[in-house]
C-alpha positions as CSV (number, residue, x, y, z in Angstrom):
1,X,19.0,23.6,-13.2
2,X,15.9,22.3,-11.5
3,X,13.2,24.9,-9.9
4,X,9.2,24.8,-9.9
5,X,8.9,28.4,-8.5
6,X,5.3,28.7,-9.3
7,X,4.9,25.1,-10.7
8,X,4.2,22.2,-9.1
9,X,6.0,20.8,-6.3
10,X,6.2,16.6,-4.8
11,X,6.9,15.3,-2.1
12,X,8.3,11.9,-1.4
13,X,7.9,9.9,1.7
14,X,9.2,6.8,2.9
15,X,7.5,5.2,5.6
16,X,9.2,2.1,7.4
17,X,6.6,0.0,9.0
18,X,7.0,-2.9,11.6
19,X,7.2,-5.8,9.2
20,X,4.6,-7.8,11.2
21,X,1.9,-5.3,10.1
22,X,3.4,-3.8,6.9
23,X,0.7,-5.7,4.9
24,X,-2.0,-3.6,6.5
25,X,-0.2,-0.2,6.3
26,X,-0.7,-0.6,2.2
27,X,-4.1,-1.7,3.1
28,X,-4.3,1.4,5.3
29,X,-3.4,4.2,2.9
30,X,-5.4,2.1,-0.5
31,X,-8.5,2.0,1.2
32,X,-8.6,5.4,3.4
33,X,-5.1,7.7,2.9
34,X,-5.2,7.8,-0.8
35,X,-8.3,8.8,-1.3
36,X,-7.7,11.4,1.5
37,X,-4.8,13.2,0.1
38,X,-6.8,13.9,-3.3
39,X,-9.9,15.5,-0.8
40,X,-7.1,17.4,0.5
41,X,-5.5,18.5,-2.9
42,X,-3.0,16.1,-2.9
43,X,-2.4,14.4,-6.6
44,X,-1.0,11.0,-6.2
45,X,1.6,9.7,-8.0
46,X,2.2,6.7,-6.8
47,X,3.2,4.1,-3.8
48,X,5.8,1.7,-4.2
49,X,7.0,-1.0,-1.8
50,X,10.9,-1.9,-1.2
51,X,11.7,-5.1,-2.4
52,X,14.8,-7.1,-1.3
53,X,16.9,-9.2,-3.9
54,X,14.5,-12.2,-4.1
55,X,11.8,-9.9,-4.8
56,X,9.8,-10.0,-1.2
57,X,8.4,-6.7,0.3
58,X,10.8,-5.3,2.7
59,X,9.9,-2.7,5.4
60,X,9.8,0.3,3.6
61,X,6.9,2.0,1.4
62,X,7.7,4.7,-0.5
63,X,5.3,7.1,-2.2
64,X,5.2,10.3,-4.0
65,X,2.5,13.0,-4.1
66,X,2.2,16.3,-5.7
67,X,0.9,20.1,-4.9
68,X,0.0,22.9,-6.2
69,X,3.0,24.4,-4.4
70,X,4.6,24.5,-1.4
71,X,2.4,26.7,0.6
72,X,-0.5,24.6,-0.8
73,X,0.9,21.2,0.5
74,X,1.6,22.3,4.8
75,X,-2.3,23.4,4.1
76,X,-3.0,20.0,2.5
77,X,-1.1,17.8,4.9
78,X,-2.4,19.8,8.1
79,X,-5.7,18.9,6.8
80,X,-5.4,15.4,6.1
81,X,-3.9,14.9,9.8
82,X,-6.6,16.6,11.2
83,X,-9.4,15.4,9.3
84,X,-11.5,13.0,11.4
85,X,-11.7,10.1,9.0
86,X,-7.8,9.6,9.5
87,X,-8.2,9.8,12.4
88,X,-10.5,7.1,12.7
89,X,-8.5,4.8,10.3
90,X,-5.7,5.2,12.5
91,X,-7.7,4.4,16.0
92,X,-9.4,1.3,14.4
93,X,-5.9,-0.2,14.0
94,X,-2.7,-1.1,15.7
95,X,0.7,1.4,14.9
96,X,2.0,0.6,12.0
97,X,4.9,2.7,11.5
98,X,8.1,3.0,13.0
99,X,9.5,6.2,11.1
100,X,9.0,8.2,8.0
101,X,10.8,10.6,6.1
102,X,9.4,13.4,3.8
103,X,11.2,15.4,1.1
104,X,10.1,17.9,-1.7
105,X,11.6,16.8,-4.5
106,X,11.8,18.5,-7.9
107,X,12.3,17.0,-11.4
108,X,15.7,17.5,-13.6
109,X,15.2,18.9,-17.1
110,X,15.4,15.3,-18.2
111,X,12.6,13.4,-16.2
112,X,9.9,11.9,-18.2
113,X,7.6,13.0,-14.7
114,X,7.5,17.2,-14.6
């Protein structure tokens, strides 16, 4: 049975982007919201983006970040939207996403990741 009562909990977004600009969404989040989430005690654990079957970058980036707990990451992602340096990264460029998802996942007994 999975459970992180007390442990750590992750959350996974996907974020589907306008493929015309999708390019500088991972350009976004590597050079400002990565960074961002850890000053807002976020671990991350990675960023993926969806490839199709010939191997080019779709739409979608997926990524996974961790928390202390739940209570720990609605503090840590009402800080990141309110803190003024996202905000400026997001004025100084065009909308890049069209939709996003976000999940808190937890691991099985049998994930390598716990």
């Amino acid at each position: 049975a999975a459970g992180t009562a007390g442990q750590r909990c992750t959350t996974l977004r996907r974020l589907i982007v306008h493929s015309s600009v999708a390019d500088a969404l991972v350009q976004r989040i590597g050079d400002h919201a990565a960074d961002l989430f850890e000053k807002h005690g976020m671990t991350n654990i990675g960023f993926w983006v969806q490839t199709d079957d010939e191997g080019k970058a779709t739409d979608t980036l997926t990524y996974i970040v961790a928390h202390s707990s739940r209570e720990a990451a609605k503090k840590s992602w009402e800080d990141f939207w309110a803190d003024p340096e996202w905000a400026a990264a997001r004025a100084n460029g065009e909308q890049v996403t069209a939709g996003a998802t976000s999940v808190f996942i937890e691991p099985t007994e049998f994930s390598k990741i716990r």
